[in-house]
C-alpha positions as CSV (number, residue, x, y, z in Angstrom):
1,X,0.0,0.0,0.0
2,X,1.7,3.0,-0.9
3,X,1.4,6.2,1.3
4,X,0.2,9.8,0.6
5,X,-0.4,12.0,3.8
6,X,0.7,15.7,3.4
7,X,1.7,17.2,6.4
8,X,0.6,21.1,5.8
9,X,1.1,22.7,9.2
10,X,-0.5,25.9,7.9
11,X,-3.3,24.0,6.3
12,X,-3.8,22.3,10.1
13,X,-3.6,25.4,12.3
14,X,-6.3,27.0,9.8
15,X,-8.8,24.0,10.5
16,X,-7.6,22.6,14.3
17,X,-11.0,23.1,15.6
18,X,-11.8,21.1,18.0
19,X,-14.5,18.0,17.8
20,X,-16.0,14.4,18.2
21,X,-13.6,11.4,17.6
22,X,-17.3,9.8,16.1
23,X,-16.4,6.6,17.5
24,X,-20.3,6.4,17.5
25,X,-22.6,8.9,15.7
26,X,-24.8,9.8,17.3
27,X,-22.0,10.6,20.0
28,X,-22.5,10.0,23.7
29,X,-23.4,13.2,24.8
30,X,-26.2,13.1,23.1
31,X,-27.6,10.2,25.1
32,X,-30.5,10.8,27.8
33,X,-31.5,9.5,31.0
34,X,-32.5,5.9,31.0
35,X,-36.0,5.3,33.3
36,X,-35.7,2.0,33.6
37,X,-33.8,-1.2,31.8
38,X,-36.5,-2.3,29.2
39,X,-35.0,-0.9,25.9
40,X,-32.2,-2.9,27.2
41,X,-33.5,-6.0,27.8
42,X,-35.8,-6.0,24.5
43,X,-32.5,-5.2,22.4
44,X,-30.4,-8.1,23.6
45,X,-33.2,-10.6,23.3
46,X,-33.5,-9.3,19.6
47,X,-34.1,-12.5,17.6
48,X,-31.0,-11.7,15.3
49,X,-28.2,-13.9,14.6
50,X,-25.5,-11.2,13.7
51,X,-21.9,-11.7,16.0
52,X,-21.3,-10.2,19.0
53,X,-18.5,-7.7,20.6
54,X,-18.0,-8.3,24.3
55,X,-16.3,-5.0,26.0
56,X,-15.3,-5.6,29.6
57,X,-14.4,-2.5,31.5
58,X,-12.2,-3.0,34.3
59,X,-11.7,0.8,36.4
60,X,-8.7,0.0,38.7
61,X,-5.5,1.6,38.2
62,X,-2.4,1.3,40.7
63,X,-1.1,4.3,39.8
64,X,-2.9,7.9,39.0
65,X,-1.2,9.1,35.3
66,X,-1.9,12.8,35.1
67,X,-2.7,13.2,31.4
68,X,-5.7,11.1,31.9
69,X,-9.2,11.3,31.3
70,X,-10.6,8.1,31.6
71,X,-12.9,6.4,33.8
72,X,-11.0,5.1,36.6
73,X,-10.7,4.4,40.4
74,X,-7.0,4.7,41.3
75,X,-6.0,2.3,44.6
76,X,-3.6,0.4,45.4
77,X,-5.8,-2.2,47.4
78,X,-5.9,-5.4,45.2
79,X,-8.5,-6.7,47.4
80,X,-10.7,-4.3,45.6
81,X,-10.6,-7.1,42.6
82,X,-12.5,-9.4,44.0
83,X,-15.8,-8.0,44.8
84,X,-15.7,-6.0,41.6
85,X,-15.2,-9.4,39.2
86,X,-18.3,-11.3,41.4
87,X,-20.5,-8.5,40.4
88,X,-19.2,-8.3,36.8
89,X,-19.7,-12.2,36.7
90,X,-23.4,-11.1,37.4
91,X,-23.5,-8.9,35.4
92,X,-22.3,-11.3,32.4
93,X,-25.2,-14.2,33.7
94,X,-28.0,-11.5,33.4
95,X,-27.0,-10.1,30.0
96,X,-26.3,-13.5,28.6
97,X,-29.3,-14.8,29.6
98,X,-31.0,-12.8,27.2
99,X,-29.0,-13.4,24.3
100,X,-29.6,-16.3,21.6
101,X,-27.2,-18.6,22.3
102,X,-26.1,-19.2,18.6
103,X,-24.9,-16.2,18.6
104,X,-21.5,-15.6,17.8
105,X,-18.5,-13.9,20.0
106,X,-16.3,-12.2,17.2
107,X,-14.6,-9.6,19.3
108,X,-13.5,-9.5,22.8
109,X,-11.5,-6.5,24.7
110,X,-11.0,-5.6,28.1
111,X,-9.9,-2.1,28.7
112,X,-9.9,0.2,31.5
113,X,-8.3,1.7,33.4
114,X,-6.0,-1.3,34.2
115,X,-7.1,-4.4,33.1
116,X,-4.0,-6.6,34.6
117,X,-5.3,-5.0,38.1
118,X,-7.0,-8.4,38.2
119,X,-4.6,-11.2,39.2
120,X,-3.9,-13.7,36.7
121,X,-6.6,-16.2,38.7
122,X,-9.0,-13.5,38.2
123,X,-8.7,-13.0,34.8
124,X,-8.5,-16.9,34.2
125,X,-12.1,-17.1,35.7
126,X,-13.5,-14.3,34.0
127,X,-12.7,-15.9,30.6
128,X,-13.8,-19.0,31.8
129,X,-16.6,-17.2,32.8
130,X,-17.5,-15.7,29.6
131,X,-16.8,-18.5,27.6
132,X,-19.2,-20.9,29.4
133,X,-22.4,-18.5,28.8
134,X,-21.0,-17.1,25.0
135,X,-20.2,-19.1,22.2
136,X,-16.9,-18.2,20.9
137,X,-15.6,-18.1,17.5
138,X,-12.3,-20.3,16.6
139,X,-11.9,-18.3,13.3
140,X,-8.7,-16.9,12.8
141,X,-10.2,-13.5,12.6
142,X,-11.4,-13.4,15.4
143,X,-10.1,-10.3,17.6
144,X,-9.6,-11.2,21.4
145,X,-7.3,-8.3,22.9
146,X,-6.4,-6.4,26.1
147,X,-5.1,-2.9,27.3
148,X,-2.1,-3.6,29.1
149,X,-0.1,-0.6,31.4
150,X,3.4,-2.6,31.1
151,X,4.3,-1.9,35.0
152,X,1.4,-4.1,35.8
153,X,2.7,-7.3,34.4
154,X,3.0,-10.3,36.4
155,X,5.6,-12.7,35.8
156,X,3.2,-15.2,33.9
157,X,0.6,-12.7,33.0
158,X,1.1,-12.7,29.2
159,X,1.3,-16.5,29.4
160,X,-2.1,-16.9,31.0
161,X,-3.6,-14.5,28.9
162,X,-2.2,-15.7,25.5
163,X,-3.6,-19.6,26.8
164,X,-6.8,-17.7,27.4
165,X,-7.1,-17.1,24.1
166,X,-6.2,-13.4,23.6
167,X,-4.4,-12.9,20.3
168,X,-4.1,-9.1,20.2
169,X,-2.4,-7.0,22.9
170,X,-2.1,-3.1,23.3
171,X,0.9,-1.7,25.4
172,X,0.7,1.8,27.0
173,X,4.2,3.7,26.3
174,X,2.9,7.2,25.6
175,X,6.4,8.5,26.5
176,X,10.3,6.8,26.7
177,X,11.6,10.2,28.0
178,X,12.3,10.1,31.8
179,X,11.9,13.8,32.1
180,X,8.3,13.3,30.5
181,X,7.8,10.3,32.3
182,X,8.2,11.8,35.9
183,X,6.0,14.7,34.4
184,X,3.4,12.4,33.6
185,X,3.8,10.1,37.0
186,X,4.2,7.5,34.6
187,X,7.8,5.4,35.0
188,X,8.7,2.8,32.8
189,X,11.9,1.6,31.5
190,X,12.5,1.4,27.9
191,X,14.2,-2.1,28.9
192,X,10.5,-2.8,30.5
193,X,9.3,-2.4,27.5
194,X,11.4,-4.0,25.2
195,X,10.8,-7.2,27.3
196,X,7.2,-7.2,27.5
197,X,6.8,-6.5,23.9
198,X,9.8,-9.4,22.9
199,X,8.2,-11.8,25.3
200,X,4.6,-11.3,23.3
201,X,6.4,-12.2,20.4
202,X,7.4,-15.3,21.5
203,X,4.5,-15.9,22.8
204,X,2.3,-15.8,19.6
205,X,0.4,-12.6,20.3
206,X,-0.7,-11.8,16.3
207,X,-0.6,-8.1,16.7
208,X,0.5,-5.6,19.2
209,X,-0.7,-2.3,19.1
210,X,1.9,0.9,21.0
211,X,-0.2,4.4,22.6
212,X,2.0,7.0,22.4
213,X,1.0,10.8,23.4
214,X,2.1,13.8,21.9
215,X,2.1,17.4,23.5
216,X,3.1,16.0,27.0
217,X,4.4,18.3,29.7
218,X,8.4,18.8,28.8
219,X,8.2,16.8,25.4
220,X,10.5,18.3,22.7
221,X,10.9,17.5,19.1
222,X,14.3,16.0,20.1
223,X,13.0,13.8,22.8
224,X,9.9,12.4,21.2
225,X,11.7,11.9,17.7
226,X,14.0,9.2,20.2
227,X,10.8,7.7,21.1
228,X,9.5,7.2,17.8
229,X,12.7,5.5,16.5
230,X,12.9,3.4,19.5
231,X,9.3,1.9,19.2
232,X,9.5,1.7,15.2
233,X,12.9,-0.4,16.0
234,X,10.4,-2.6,18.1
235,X,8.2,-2.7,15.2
236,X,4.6,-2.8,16.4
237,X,1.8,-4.0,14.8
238,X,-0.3,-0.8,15.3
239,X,0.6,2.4,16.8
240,X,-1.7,5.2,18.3
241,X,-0.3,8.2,18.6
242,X,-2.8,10.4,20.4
243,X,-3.0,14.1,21.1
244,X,-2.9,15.5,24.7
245,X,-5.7,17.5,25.5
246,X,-5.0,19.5,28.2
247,X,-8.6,20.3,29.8
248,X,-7.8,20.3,33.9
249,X,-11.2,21.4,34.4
250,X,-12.8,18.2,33.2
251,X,-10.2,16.1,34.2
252,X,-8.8,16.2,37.9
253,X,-5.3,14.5,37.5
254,X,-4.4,17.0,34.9
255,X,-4.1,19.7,37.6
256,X,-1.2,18.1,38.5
257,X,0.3,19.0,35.1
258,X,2.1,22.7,34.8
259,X,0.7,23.8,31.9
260,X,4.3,25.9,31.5
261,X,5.9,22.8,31.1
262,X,3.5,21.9,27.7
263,X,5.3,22.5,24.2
264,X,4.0,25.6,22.7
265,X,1.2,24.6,20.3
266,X,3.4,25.3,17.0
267,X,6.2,23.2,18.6
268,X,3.5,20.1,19.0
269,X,2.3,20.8,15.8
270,X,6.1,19.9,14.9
271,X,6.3,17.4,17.3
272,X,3.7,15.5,15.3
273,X,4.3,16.3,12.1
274,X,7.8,14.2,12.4
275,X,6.0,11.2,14.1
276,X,3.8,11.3,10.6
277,X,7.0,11.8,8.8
278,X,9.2,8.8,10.7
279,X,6.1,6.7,10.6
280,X,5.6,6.4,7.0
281,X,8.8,6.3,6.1
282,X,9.4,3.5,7.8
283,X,6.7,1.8,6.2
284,X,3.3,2.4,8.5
285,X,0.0,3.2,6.6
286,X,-2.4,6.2,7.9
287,X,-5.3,4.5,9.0
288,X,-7.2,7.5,10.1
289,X,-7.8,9.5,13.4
290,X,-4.2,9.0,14.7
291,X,-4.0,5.2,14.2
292,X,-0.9,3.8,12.0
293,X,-0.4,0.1,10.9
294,X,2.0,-1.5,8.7
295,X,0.3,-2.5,5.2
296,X,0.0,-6.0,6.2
297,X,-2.0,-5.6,9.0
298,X,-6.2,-6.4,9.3
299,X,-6.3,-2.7,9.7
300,X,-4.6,-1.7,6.2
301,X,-5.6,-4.4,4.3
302,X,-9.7,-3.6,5.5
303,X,-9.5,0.0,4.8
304,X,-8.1,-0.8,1.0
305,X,-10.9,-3.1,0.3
306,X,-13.7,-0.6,1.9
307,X,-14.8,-3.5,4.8
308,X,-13.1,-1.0,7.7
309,X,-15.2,0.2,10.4
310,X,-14.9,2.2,13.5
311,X,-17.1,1.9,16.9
312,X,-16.7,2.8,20.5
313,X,-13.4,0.8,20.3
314,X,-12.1,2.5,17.5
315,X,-11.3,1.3,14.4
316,X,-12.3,-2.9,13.7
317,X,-13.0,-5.0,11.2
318,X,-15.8,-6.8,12.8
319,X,-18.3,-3.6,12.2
320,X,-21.1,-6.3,11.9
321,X,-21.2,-7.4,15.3
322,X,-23.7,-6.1,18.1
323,X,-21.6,-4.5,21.2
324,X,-22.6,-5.5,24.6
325,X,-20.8,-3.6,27.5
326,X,-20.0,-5.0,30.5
327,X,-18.5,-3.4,34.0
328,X,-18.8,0.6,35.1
329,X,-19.7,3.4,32.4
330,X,-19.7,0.7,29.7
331,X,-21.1,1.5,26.5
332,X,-23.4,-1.4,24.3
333,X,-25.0,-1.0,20.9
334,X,-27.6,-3.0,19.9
335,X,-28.8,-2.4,16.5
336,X,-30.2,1.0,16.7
337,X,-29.8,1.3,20.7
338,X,-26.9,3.0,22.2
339,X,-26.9,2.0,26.0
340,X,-24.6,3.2,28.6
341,X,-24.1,1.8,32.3
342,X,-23.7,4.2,35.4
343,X,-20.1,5.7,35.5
344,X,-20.2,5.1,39.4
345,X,-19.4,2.1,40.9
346,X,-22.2,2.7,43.6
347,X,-25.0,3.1,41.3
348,X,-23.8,0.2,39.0
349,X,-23.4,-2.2,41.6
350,X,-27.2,-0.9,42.7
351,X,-28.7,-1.8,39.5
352,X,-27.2,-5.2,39.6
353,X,-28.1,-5.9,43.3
354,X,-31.9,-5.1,42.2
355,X,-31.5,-7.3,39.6
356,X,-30.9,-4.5,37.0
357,X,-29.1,-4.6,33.6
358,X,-27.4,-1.4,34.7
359,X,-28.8,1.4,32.6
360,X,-28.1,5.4,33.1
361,X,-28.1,6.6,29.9
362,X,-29.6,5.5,26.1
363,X,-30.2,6.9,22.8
364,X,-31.9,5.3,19.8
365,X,-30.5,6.2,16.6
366,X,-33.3,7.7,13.9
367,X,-33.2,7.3,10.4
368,X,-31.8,10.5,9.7
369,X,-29.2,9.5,12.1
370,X,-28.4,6.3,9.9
371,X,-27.7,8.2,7.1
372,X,-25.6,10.4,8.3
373,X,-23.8,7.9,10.5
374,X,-23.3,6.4,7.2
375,X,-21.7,9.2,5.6
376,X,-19.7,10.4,8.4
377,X,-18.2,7.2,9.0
378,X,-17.6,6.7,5.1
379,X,-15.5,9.8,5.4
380,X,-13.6,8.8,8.7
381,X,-12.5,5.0,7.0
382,X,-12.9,5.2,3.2
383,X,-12.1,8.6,3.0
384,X,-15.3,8.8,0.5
385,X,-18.9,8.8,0.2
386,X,-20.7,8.6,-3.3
387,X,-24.0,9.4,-3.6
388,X,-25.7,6.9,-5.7
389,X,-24.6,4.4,-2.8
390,X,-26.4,7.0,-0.6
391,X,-29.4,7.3,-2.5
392,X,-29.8,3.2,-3.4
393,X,-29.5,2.5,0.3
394,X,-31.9,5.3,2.1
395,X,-34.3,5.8,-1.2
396,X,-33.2,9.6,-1.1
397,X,-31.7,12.3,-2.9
398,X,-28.3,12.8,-1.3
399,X,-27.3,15.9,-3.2
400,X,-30.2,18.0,-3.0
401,X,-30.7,16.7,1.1
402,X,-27.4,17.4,2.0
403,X,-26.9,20.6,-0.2
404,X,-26.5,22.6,2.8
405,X,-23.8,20.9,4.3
406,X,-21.8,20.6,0.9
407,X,-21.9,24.4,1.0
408,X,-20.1,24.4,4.0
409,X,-17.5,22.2,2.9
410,X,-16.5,24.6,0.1
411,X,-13.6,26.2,1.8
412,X,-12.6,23.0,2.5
413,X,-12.8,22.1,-1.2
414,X,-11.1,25.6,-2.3
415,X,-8.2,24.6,0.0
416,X,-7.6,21.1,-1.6
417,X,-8.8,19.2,1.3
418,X,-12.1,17.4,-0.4
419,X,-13.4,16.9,-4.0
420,X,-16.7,17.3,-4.4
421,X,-18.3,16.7,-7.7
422,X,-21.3,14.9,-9.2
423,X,-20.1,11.8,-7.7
424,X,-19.7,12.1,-4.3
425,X,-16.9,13.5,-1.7
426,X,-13.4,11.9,-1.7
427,X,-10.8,13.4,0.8
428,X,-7.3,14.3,-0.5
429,X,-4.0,13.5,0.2
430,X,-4.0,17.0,2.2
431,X,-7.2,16.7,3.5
432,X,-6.5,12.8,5.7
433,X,-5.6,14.6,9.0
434,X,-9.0,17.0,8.7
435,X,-11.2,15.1,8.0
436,X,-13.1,14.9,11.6
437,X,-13.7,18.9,9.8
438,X,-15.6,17.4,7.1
439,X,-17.5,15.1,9.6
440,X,-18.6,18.1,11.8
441,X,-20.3,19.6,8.6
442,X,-23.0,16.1,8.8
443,X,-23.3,16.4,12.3
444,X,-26.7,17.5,13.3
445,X,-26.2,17.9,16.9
446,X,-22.7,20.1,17.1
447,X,-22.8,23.9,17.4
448,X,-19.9,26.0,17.3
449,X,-20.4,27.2,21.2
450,X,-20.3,23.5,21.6
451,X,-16.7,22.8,20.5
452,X,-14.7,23.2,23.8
453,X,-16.5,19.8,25.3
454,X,-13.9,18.0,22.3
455,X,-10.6,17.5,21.7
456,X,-8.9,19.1,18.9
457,X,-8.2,17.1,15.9
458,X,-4.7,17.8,16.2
């Protein structure tokens, strides 16, 4: 697969706004309070044979990191584990006992938080767990992966979990400066993580994914180009390499982060424009939204024959599958239901002592919500949308409904970004890192007064 990304700083500054990663459309903040568990319980007893993704979330972390914004509870009390996994096991029994058994597991991912927080009994009977009431698929495509922080590997960890079944694994790094590690409260040795990722080699793991972060507190060109040569020496499967978004005021560990000690935003613009530069020439294909894999890889290879997807764990190739969420502020979609559990512990654990699926929040996407979903996410992992497929698939008139959004992609168009013709929209070369701009222009629910809630794009 050959690679064309353009790296226009100018071009990016002009259109950094920020907005939704649409890892769902529509996004989570549009969901509303759930009055009871009903929608929930009619959607997973759908009579519907289409596979399933199983997302476990598990909240513990050891160790507070300051850049992030995830759900978590930070302790250092293992014994915390144990009552958490009996009501997750609960959990698993009431959702599964709704589900048609001939149903499918395609996907499975535990994230967090820390997943490795539970011992490596623990996770051995979660699996166990999940396996007796699912039916899992033995097809070599099938995706089985875990979020792991590297400092919280035991001894046999990677062992147990590759005999569980787990084929994919995604290490943490973010940084392999020590200055932006202590910064961060994030310590890890680059020796640590040459070992874990050399002994999931050995062990058969089919792909392994590196996070990396970009625009951390006393990152500098110099020091992050190191990182980037180090990891591609390692030669990952996948690499994310995110953008910190410094918001302290949504986030609490972030305070703990001197904002004098960010690089200036023309310096992280820098910053990221060698990681795109490195990356590719050293062989990684642009997938999209920050995410890089070498051609070989599901990823690449999906995304050139126009079977990618993207959902609440980003991008996939099993976009067919029906999501159930399990554990605290996990999200499920069900056909057209997005559901989300309580984000406290308390209150989930209260819905499930009542005998509750745990429900806080839901939407249920509309049709005009399908189409657009549809052309949003054509943009975000084929980089195109024609219309006649719109128009053959929703019985509409794509041009003339959408005519008002086209206009406001012009500028876009003017500046080389997008083509827009009697056809349909295909993004450019120099349009790739932009296109969550293009998105926004389909998105019925964002307003410009809105646009602090996001992240920028880069």
């Amino acid at each position: 697969m050959t690679e064309h990304l353009i790296w226009d700083p100018l071009m990016v500054q002009r259109y950094n706004r920020a907005g939704p990663r649409y890892t769902s459309y529509p996004t989570a903040i549009e969901f509303c309070t759930a009055s009871d568990d009903a929608n929930q319980r009619r959607a997973l007893s759908q009579s519907t044979s289409r596979p399933l993704s199983l997302y476990l979330h598990i909240p513990f972390c050891s160790h507070v990191c300051y850049y992030c914004g995830c759900n978590k509870i930070v302790t250092r009390n293992k014994d915390r584990a144990e009552p958490y996994l009996q009501w997750l096991l609960q959990e698993i029994d009431l959702k599964a006992a709704l589900v048609r058994q001939d149903r499918v597991v395609e996907q499975l991912h535990l994230g967090g938080g820390t997943p490795t927080f539970f011992s490596d009994e623990q996770l051995d009977r979660l699996i166990t767990h999940l396996r007796r009431r699912f039916r899992f698929s033995d097809a070599d495509s099938a995706d089985f992966s875990i979020e792991i922080d590297p400092r919280e590997l035991g001894p046999e960890t990677l062992s147990t979990l590759r005999a569980l079944g787990f084929n994919r694994v995604s290490f943490g790094v973010q940084d392999l400066d020590p200055d932006v590690q202590k910064a961060v409260n994030r310590i890890q040795s680059q020796e640590m993580i040459h070992q874990v990722m050399s002994e999931a080699r050995a062990l058969g793991f089919r792909s392994i994914n590196v996070d990396l972060i970009y625009g951390l507190p006393l990152q500098t060109l110099d020091s992050f180009e190191r990182t980037i040569r180090d990891i591609i020496d390692l030669r990952p499967d996948r690499l994310s390499v995110f953008n910190y978004a410094h918001l302290p005021q949504r986030f609490m560990p972030q305070r703990r982060i001197n904002a004098e000690d960010l690089p200036a935003p023309e310096e992280k613009l820098t910053i990221f424009g060698m990681a795109i530069r490195s990356l590719s020439e050293s062989g990684y294909h642009y997938v999209g939204m920050d995410h890089f894999a070498l051609p070989d890889d599901e990823l690449s290879l999906a995304q050139a024959k126009g079977t990618l997807h993207r959902n609440f764990q980003g991008y996939t190739t099993h976009g067919n599958c029906d999501l159930i969420g399990f554990g605290v502020s996990s999200i499920s979609q069900l056909g057209d239901l997005f559901i989300q559990s309580p984000v406290e512990l308390d209150a989930w654990q209260t819905e499930l002592a009542r005998g509750r699926l745990p429900t806080a929040r839901e939407c249920r996407s509309s049709r005009e919500d399908e189409i657009r979903k549809r052309i949003i996410m054509g943009l975000l992992c084929h980089l195109s949308v024609r219309f006649n497929d719109l128009d053959e698939e929703f019985g509409i008139n794509s041009r003339d409904r959408f005519s008002a959004e086209l206009a406001r992609l012009q500028g876009m168009q003017e500046d080389g970004l997008l083509i827009i013709d009697s056809e349909g929209i295909q993004v450019t070369d120099a349009g790739r890192l932009l296109v969550r701009q293009a998105c926004m222009a389909f998105d019925a629910y964002r307003t410009e007064s809105e646009q602090p809630r996001f992240s920028r794009a880069i």
